[in-house]
N, CA, C and O of each residue as an XYZ file, in Angstrom:
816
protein
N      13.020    -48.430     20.390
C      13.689    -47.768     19.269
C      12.761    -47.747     18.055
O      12.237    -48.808     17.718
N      12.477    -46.462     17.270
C      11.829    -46.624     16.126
C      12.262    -47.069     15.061
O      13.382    -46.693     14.714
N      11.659    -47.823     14.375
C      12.057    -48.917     12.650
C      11.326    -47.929     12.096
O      10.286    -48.450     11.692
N      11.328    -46.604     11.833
C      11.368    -45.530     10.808
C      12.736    -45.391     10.336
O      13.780    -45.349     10.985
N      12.418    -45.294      8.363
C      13.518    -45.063      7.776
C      13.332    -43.954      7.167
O      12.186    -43.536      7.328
N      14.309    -42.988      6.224
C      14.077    -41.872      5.272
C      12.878    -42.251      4.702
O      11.942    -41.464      4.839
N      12.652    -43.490      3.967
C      12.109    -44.151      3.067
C      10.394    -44.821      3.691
O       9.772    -45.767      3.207
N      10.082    -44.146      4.611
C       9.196    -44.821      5.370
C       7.944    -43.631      4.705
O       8.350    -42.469      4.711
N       6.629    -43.822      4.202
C       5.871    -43.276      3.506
C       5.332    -42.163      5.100
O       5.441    -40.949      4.924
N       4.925    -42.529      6.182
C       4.644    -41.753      7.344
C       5.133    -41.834      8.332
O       4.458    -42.545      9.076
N       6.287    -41.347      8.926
C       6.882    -41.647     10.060
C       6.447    -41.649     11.336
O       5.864    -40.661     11.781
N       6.648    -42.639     12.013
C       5.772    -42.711     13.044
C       5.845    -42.189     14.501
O       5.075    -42.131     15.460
N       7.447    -41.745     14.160
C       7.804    -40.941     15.096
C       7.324    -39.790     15.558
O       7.172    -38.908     14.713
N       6.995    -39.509     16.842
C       6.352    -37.638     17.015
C       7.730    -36.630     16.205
O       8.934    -36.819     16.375
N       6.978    -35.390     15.177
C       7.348    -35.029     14.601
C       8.237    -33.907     15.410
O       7.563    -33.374     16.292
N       9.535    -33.437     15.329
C      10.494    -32.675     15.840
C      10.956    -31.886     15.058
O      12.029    -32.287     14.608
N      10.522    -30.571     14.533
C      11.302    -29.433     14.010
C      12.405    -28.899     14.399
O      12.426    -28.561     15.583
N      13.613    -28.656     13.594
C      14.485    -27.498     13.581
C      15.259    -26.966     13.130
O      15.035    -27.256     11.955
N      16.179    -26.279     13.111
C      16.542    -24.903     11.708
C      17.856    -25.619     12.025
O      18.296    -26.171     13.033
N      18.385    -25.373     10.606
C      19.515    -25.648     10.236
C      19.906    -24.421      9.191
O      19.075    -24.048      8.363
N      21.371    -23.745      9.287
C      21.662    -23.052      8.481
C      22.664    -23.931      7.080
O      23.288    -24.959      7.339
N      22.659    -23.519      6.126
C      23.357    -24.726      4.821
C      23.536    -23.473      4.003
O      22.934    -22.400      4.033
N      24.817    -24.036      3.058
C      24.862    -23.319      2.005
C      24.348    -23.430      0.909
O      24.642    -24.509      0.394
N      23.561    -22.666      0.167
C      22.581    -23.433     -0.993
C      22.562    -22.474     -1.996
O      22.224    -21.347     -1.636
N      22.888    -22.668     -3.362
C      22.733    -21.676     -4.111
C      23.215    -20.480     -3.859
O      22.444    -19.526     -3.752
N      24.707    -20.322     -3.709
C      25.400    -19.237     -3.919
C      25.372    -18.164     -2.116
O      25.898    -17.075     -1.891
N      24.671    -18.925     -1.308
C      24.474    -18.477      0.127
C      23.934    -19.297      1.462
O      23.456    -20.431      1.439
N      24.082    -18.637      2.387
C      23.786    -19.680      3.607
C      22.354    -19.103      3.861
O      21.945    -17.947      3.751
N      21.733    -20.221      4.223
C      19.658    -20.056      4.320
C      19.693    -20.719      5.000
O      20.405    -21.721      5.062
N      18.806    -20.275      5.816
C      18.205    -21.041      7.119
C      16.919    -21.772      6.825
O      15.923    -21.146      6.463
N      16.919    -22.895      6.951
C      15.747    -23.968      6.772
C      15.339    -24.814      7.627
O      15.996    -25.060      8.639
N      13.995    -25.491      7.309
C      13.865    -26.656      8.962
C      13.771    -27.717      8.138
O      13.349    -27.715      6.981
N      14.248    -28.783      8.881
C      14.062    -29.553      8.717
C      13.586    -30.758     10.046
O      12.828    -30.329     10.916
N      14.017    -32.086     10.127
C      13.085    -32.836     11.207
C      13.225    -33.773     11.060
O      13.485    -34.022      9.882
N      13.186    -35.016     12.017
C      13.354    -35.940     12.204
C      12.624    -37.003     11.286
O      11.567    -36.779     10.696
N      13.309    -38.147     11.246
C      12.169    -38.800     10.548
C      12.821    -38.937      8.821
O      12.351    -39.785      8.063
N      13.580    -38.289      8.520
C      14.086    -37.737      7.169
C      15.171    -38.282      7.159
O      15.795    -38.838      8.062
N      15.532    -38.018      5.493
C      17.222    -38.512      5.153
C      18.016    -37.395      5.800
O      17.433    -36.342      6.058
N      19.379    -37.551      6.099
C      20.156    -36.406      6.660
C      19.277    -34.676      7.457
O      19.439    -33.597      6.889
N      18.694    -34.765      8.357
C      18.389    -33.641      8.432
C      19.088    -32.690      9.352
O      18.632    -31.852     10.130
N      20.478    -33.085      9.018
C      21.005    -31.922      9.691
C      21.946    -30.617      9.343
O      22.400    -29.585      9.838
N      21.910    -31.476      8.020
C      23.206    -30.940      6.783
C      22.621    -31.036      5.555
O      21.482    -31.444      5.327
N      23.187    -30.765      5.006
C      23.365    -31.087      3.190
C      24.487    -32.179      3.317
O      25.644    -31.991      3.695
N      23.801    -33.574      2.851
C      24.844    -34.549      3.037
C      25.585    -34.742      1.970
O      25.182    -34.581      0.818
N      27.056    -35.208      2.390
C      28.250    -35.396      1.322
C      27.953    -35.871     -0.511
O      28.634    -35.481     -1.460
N      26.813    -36.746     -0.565
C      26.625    -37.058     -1.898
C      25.818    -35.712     -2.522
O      26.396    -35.123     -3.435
N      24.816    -35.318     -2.177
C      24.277    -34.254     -2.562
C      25.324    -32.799     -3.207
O      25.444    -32.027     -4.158
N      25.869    -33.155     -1.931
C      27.132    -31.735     -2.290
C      27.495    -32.221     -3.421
O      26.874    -31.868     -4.424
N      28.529    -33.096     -3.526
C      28.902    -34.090     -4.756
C      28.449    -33.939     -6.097
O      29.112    -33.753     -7.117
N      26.992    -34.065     -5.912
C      26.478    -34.299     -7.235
C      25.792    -32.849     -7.766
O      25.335    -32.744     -8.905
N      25.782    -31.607     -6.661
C      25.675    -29.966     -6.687
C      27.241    -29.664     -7.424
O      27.248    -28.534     -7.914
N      28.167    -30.184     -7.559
C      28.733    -29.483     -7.242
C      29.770    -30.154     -8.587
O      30.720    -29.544     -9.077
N      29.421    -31.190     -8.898
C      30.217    -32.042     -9.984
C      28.886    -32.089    -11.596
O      29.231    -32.548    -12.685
N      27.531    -31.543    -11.341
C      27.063    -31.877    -12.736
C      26.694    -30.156    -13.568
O      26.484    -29.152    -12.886
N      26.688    -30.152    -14.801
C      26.318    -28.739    -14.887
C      25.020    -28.038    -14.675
O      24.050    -28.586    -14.152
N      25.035    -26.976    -15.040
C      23.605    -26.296    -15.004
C      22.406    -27.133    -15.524
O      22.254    -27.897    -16.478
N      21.592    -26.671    -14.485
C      20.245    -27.098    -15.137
C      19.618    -26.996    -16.200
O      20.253    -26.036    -16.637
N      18.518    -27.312    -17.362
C      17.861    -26.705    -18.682
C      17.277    -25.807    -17.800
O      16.776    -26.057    -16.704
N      17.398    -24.595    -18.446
C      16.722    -23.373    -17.933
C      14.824    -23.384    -17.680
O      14.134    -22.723    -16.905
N      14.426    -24.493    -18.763
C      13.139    -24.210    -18.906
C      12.328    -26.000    -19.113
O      12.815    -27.008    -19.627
N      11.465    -25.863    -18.707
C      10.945    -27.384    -18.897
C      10.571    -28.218    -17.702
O      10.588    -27.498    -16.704
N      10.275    -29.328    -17.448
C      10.389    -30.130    -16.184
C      11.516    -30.807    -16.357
O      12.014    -31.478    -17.260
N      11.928    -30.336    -14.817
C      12.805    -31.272    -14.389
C      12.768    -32.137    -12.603
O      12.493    -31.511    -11.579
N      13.068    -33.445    -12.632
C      12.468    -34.350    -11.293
C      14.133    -34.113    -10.607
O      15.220    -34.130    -11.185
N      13.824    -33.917     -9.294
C      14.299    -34.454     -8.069
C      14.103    -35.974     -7.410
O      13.601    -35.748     -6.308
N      14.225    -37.096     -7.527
C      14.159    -38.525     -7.563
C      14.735    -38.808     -5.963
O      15.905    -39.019     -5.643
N      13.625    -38.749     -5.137
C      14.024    -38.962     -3.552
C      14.344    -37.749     -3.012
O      15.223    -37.749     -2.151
N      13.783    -36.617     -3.349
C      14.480    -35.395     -2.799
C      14.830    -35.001     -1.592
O      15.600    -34.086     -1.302
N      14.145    -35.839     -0.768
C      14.516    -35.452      1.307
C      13.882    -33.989      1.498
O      12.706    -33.698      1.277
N      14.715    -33.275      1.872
C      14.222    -32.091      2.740
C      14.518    -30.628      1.535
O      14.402    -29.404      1.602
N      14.843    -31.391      0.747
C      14.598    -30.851     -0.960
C      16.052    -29.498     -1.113
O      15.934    -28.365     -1.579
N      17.311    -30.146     -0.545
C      18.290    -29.000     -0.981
C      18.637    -29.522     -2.800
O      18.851    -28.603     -3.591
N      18.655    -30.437     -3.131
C      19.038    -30.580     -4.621
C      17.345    -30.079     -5.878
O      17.442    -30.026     -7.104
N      16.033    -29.800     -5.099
C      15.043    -29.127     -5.756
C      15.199    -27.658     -5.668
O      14.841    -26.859     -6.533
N      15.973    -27.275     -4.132
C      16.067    -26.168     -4.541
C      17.176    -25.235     -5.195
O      17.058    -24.080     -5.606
N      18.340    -26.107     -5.174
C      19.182    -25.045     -6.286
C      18.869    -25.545     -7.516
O      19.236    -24.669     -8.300
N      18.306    -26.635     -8.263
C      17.925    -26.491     -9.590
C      16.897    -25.080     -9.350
O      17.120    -24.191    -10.173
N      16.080    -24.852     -8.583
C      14.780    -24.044     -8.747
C      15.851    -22.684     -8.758
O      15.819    -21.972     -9.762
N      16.568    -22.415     -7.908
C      17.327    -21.024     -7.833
C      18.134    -21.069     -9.068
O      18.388    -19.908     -9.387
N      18.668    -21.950     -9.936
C      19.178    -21.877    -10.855
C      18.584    -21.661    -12.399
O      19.213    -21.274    -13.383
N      17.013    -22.074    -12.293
C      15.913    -22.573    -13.297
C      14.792    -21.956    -12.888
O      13.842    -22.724    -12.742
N      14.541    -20.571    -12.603
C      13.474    -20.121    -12.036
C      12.160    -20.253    -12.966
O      11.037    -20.463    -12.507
N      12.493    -20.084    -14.498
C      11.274    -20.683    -15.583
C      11.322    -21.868    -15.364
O      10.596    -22.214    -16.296
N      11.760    -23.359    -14.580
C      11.719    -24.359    -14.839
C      10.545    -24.973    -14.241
O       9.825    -23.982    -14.125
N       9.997    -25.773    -13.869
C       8.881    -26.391    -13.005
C       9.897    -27.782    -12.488
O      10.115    -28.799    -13.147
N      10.402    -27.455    -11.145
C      11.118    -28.345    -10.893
C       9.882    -29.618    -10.040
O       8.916    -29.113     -9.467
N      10.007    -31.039    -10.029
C       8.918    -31.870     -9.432
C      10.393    -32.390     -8.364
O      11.528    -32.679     -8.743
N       9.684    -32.352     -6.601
C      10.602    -32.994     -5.712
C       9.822    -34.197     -5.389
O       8.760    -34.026     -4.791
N      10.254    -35.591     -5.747
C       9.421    -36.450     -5.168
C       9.625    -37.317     -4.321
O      10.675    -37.936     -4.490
N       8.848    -37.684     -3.224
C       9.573    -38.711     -2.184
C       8.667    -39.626     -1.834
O       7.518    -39.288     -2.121
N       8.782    -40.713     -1.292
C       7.469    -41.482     -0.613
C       7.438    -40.800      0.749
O       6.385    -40.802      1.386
N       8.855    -40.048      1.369
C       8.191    -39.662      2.733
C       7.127    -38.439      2.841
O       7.284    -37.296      2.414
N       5.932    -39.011      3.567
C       5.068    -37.214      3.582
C       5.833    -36.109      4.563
O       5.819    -34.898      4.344
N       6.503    -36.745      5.684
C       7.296    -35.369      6.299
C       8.260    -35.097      5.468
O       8.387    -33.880      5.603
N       9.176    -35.511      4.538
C       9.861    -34.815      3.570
C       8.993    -33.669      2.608
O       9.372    -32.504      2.486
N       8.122    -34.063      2.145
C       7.563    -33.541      1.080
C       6.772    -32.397      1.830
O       6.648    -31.347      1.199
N       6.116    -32.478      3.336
C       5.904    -30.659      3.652
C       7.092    -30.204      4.237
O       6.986    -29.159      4.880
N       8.109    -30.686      4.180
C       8.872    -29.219      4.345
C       9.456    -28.959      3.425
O       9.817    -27.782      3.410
N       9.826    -29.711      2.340
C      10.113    -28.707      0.748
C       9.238    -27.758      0.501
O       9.434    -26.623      0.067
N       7.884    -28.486      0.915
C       6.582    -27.263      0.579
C       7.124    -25.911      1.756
O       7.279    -24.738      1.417
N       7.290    -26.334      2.831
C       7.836    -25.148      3.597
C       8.791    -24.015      3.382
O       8.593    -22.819      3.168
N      10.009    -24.809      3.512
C      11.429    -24.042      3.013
C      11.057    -23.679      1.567
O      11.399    -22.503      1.442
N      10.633    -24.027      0.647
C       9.921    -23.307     -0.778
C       9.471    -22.184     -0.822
O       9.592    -21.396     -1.760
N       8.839    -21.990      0.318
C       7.729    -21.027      0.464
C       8.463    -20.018      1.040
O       8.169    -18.862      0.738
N       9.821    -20.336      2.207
C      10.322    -19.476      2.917
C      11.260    -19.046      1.757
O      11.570    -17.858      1.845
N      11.705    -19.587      0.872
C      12.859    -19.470     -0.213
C      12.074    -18.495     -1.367
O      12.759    -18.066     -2.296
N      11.009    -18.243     -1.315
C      10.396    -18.030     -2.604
C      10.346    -18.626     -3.488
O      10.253    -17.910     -4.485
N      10.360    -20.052     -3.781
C      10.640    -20.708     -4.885
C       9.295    -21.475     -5.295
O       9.007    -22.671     -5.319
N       8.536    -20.229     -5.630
C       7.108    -20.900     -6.531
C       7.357    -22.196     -7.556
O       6.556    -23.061     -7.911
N       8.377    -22.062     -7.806
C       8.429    -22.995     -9.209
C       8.515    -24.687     -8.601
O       8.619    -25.488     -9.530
N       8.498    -25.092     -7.721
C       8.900    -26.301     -6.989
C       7.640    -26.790     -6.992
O       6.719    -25.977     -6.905
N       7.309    -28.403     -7.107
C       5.927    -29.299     -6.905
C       6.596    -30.192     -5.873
O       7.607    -30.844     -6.136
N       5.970    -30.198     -4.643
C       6.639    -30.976     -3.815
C       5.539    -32.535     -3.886
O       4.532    -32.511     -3.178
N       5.753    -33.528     -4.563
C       4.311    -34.844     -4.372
C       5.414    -35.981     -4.409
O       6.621    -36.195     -4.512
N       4.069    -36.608     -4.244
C       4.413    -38.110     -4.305
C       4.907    -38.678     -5.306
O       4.583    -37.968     -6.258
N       5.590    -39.665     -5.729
C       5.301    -40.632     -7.146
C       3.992    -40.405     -7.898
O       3.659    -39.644     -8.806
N       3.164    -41.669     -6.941
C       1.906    -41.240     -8.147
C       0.853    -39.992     -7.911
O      -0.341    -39.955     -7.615
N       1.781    -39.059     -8.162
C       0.917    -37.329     -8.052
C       1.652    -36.931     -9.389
O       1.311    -35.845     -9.859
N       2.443    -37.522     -9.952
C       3.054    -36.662    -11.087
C       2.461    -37.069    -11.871
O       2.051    -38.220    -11.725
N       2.079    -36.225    -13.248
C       1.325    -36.522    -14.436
C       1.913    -37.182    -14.974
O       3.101    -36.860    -14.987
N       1.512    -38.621    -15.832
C       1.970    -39.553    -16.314
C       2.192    -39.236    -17.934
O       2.741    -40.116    -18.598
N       1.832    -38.161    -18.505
C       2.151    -37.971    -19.231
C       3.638    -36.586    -19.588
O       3.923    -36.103    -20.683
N       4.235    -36.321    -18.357
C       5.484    -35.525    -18.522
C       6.676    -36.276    -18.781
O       7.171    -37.192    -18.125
N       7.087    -35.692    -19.936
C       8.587    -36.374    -19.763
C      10.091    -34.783    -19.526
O      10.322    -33.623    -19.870
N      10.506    -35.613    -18.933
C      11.592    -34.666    -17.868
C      12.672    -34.264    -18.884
O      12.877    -34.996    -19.853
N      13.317    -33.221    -18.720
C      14.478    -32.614    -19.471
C      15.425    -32.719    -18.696
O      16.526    -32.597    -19.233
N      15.414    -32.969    -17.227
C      16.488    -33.946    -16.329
C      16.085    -34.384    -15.184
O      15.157    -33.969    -14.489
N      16.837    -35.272    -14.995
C      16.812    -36.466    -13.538
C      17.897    -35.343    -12.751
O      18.854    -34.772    -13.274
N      17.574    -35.269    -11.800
C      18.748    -35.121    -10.727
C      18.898    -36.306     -9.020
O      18.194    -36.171     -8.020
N      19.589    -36.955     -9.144
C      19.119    -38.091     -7.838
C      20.103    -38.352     -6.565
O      21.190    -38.775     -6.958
N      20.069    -38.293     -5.947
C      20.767    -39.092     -4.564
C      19.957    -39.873     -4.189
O      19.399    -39.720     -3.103
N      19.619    -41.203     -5.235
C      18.696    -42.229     -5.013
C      18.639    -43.249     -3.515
O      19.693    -43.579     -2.974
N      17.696    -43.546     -3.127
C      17.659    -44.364     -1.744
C      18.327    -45.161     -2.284
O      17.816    -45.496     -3.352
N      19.573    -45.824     -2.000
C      19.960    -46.950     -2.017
C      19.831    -48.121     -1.069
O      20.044    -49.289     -1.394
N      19.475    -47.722      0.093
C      18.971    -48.385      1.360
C      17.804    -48.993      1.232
O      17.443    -49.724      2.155
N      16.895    -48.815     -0.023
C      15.783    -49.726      0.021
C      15.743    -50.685     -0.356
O      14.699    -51.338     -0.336
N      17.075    -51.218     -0.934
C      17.094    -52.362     -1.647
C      17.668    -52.374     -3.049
O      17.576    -51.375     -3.763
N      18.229    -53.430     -3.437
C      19.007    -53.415     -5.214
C      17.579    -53.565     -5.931
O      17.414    -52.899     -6.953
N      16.452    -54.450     -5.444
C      15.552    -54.773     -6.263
C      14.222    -53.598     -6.635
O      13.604    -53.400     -7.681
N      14.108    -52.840     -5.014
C      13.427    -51.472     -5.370
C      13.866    -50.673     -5.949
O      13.087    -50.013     -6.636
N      15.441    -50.295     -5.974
C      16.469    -49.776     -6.025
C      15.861    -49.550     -7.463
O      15.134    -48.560     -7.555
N      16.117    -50.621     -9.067
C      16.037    -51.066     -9.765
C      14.867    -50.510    -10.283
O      14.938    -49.532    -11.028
N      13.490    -51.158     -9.893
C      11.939    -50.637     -9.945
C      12.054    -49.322     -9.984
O      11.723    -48.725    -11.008
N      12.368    -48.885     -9.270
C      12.029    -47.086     -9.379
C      13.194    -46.283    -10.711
O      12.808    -45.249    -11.256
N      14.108    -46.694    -10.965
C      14.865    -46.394    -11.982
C      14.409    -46.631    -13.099
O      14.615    -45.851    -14.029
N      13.731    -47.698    -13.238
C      13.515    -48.387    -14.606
C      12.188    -47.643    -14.804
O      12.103    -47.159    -15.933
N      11.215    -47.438    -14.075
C      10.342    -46.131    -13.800
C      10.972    -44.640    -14.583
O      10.857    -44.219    -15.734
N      11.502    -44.231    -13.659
C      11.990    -42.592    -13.690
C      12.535    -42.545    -15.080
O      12.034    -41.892    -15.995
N      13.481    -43.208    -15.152
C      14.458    -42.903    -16.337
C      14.422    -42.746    -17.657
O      15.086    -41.985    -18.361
N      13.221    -43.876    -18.080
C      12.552    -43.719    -19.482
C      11.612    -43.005    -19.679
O      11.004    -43.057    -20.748
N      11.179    -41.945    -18.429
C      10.476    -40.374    -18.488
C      11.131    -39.309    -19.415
O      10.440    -38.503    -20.038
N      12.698    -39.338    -19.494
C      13.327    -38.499    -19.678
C      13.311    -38.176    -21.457
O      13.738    -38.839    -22.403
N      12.800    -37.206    -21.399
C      12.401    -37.065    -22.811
C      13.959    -37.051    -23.820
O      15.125    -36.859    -23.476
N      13.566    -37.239    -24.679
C      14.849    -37.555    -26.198
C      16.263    -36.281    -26.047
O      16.091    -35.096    -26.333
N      17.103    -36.639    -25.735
C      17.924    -36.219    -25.742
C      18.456    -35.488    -24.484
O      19.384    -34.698    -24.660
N      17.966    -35.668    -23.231
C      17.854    -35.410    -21.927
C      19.113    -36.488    -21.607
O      19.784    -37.279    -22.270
N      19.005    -35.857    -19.559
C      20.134    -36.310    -18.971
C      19.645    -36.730    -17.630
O      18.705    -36.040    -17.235
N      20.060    -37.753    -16.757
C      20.163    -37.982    -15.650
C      21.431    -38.044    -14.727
O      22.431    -38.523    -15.263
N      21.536    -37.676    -13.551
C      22.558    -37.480    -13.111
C      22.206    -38.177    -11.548
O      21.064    -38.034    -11.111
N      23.064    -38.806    -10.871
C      22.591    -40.230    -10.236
C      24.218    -39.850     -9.248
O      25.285    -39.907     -9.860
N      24.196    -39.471     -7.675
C      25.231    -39.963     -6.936
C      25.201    -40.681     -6.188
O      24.467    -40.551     -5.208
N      25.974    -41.691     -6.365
C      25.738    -43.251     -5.453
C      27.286    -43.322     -4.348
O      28.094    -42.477     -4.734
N      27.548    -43.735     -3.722
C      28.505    -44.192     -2.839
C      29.019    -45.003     -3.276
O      28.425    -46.031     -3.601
N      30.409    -44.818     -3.454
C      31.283    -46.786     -4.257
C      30.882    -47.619     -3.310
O      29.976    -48.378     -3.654
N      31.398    -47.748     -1.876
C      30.492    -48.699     -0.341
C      29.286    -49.119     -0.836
O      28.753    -50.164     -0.461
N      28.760    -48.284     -1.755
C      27.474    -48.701     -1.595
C      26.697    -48.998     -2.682
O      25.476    -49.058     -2.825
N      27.839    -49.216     -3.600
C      27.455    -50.024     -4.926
C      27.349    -49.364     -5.690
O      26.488    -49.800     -6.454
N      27.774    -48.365     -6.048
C      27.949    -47.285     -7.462
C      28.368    -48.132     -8.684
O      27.516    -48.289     -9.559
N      29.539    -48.675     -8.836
C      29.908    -49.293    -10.114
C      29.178    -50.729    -10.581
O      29.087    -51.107    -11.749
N      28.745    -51.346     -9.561
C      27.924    -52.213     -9.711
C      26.468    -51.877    -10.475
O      26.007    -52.584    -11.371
N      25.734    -50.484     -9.872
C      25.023    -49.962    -10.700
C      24.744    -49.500    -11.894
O      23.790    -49.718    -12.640
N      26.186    -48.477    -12.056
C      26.688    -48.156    -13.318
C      26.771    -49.366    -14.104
O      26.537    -48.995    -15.255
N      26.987    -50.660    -14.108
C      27.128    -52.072    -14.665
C      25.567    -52.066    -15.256
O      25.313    -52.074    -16.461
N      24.592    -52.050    -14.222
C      23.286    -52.555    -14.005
C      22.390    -51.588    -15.282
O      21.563    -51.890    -16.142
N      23.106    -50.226    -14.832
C      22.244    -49.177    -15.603
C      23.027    -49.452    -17.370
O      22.303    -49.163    -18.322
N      24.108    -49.863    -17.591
C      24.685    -49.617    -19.002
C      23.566    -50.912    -19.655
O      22.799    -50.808    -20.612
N      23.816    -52.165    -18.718
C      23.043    -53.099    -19.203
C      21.612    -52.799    -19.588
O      20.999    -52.848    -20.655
N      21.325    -52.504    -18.467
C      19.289    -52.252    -18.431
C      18.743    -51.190    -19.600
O      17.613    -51.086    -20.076
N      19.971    -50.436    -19.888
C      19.312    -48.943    -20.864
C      20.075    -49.052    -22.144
O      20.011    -48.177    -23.007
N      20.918    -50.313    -22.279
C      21.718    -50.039    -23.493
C      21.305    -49.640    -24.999
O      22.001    -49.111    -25.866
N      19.781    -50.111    -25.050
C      19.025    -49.691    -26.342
C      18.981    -48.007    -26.508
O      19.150    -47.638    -27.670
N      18.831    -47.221    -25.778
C      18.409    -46.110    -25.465
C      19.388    -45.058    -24.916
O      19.532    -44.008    -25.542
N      20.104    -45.295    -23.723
C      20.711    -44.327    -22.976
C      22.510    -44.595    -23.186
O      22.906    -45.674    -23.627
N      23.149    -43.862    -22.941
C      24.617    -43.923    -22.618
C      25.050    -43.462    -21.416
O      24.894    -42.256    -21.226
N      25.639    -44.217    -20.410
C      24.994    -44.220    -18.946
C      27.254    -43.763    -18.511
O      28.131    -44.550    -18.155
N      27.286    -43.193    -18.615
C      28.947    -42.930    -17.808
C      29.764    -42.081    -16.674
O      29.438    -40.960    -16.285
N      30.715    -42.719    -16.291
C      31.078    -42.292    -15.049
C      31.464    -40.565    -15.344
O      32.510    -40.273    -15.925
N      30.558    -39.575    -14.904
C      31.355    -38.285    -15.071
C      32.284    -37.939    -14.068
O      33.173    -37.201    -14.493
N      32.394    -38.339    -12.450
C      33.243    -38.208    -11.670
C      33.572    -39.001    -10.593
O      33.279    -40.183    -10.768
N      34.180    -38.690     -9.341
C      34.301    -39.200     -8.676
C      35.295    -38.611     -7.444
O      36.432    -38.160     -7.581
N      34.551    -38.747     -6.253
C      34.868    -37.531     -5.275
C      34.628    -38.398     -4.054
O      33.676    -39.174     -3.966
N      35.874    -38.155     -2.786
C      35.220    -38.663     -1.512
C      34.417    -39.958     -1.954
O      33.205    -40.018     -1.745
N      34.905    -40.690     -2.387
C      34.383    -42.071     -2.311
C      32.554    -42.461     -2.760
O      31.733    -43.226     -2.254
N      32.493    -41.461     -3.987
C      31.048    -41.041     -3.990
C      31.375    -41.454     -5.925
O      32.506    -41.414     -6.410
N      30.293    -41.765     -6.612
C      29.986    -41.624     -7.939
C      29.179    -40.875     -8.631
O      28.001    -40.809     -8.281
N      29.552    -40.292     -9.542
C      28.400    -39.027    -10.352
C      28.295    -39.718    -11.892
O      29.164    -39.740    -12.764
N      26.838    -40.312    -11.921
C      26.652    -41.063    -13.043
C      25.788    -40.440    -14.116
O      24.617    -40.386    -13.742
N      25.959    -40.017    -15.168
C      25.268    -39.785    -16.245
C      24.462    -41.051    -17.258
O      25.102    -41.973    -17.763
N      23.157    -40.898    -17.403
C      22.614    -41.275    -18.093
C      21.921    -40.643    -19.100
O      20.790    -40.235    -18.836
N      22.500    -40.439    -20.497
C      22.104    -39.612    -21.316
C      21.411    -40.572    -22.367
O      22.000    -41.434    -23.019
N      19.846    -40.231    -22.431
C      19.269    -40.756    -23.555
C      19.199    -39.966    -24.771
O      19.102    -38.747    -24.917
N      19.285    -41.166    -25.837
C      19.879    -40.893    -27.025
C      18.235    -39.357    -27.773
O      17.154    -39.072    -27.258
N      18.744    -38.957    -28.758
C      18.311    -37.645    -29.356
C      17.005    -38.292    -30.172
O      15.815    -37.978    -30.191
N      17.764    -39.329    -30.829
C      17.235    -40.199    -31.555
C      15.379    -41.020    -31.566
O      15.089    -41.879    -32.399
């Protein structure tokens, strides 16, 4: 049995393509996706969730995808934000060529499909959008937030769907604490047993 996870930087599994049709941005598109990845067979329940519960994107500016997978939450910001420069980032490399793929099949020039450290360290984001790994751990979990989040330039938003099972309010706890100088971190919804968390840093 393979100990490959979503979260695994090269999967070691032989790589397996195949098309999946999804609804994305106002229509059904056919995309590939592949083994080795978070959900690749659907658009999974939190994603929908957090498509479908936060508002429009800033039309213009950078904005990050935070774990993007097989990149359906990079690409309706991008279909929604076509001036935007959306960044999808993942540690997996089979995630990150087929955003480059389905991008390409989508037309969606505006998408940077990289790594963590491929993004310029000097951008700060006009929004977070995340269905963060929670499976890697509370303590990586943590590290990479405390990372991403204070990217978000002055008066920006993050938007974060976690699973209650899987520790949403506990987070929401974690995040009011960890950002209280700076951000105002609150529950905007809650759907199917899922959380849609806002973290809005202050203007100020």
């Amino acid at each position: 049995m393979s100990s490959d996870h979503y979260f695994t930087g090269v999967p070691g599994t032989e790589l397996k393509l195949r098309t999946v049709t999804v609804h994305l941005a106002g229509a059904d598109r056919e995309l590939t996706t592949a083994n080795g990845i978070f959900s690749p067979g659907r658009i999974d329940p939190g994603t929908q969730i957090l498509l479908a519960e936060t508002p429009r994107p800033p039309l213009t500016g950078d904005i990050l995808d935070l774990g993007c997978g097989w990149g359906p939450i990079a690409f309706s910001i991008a279909f929604a934000s076509p001036d935007a420069t959306v960044w999808a980032v993942d540690v997996n490399e089979r995630s990150l060529e087929l955003v480059r793929l389905n991008a390409e099949k989508l037309g969606l020039s505006n998408v940077r499909a990289v790594l963590p450290d491929d993004v310029p360290t000097d951008i700060a984001f006009d929004a977070i959008w995340s269905n963060p790994p929670i499976r890697i751990g509370k303590q990586a979990l943590h590290e990479m937030l405390e990372y991403w989040l204070p990217r978000l330039a002055p008066g920006s938003d993050a938007w974060l769907v976690v699973q209650k099972n899987l520790g949403a309010d506990s987070l929401h706890r974690w995040l009011q604490e960890r950002l209280a100088d700076d951000f105002e971190v609150t529950r905007e919804a809650i759907s199917k047993g899922y959380r849609v968390l806002r973290a809005a840093r202050s203007a100020g």
